[in-house]
Structures are given as C-alpha cells and as structure tokens.
C-alpha positions in Angstrom: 28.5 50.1 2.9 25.4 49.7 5.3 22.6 52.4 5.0 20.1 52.0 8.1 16.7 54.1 7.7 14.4 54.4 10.8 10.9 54.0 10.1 9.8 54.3 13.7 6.6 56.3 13.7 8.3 59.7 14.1 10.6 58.9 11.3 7.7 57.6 9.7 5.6 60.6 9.9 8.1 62.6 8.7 8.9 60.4 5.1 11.3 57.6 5.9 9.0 55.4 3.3 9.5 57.8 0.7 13.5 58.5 2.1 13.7 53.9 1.7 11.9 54.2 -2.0 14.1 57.1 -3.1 17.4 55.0 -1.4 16.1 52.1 -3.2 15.9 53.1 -7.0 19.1 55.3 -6.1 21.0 52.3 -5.2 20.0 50.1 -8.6 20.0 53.5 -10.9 23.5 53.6 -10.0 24.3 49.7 -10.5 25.2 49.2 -6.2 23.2 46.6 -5.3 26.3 44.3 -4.6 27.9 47.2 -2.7 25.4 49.2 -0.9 23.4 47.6 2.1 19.9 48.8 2.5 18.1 48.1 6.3 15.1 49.6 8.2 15.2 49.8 12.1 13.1 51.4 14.9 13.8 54.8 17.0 17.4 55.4 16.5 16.6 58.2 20.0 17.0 61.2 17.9 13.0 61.4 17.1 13.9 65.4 16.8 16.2 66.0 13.8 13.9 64.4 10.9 14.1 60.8 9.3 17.2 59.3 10.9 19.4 57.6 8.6 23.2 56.1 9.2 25.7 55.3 6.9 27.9 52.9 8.5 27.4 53.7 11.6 27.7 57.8 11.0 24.1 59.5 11.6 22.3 61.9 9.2 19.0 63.8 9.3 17.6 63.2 6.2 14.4 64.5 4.3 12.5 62.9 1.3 13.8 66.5 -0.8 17.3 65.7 0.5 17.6 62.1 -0.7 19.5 63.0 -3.8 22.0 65.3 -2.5 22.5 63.0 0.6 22.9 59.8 -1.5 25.7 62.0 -3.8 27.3 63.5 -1.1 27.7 60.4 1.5 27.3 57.6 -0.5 28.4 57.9 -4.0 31.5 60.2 -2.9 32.8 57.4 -0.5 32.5 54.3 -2.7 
C-alpha cells in the first residue's frame, strides 16, 4: 500500500507535517513498516479541500484531527 502526502505550501499551511508525523508513528505503532509505503509530493491540484493525501492512487482530504480515523478507516481496514 502507497500513502502520498502533499506538502506543497497550501497543504503545508494547512498541517500536512503534522498529517506525515501522525502517518508516521501510526504506521510503526501498528507494526506496517514492511507493508505501508510512506511518500511526500508537491500540489496534487486540489489546493481547496485540505491536506491532500492518496492511498494508492484514491484521494482523501485529510486533517491533522482526522489522522486517526483516516488511518483506521482506509488503511487498517484494507490491509
């Protein structure tokens, strides 16, 4: 599984740092590191609708108080 953060500067302003940290310790808290991909990237084009994240190609707006649920939701759920 690939999980792409943007940290262009309007993802940037809006917590993608804190979004990557929460990802990070997520990912080893739950033991994934040999199944979960972790990348940054510039503008995704979608500057509007919060930090952008995608999981394997399928976009998310995601917030540093919606880390947890995201991470449940679309990552734990689908490995």
């Amino acid at each position: 599984m690939k999980i792409t953060v943007c940290i262009g500067s309007s993802c940037h302003i809006k917590g993608s740092r804190q979004v990557v940290e929460q990802l990070q310790f997520l990912i080893a808290e739950n033991k994934l590191k040999d199944k979960v991909e972790l990348s940054g990237t510039f503008c995704m084009g979608k500057c509007q609708q919060g930090v952008c994240v995608t999981v394997d190609d399928e976009f998310f707006s995601v917030s540093p108080e919606t880390v947890k649920t995201f991470f449940e939701s679309e990552v734990l759920n689908k490995l």
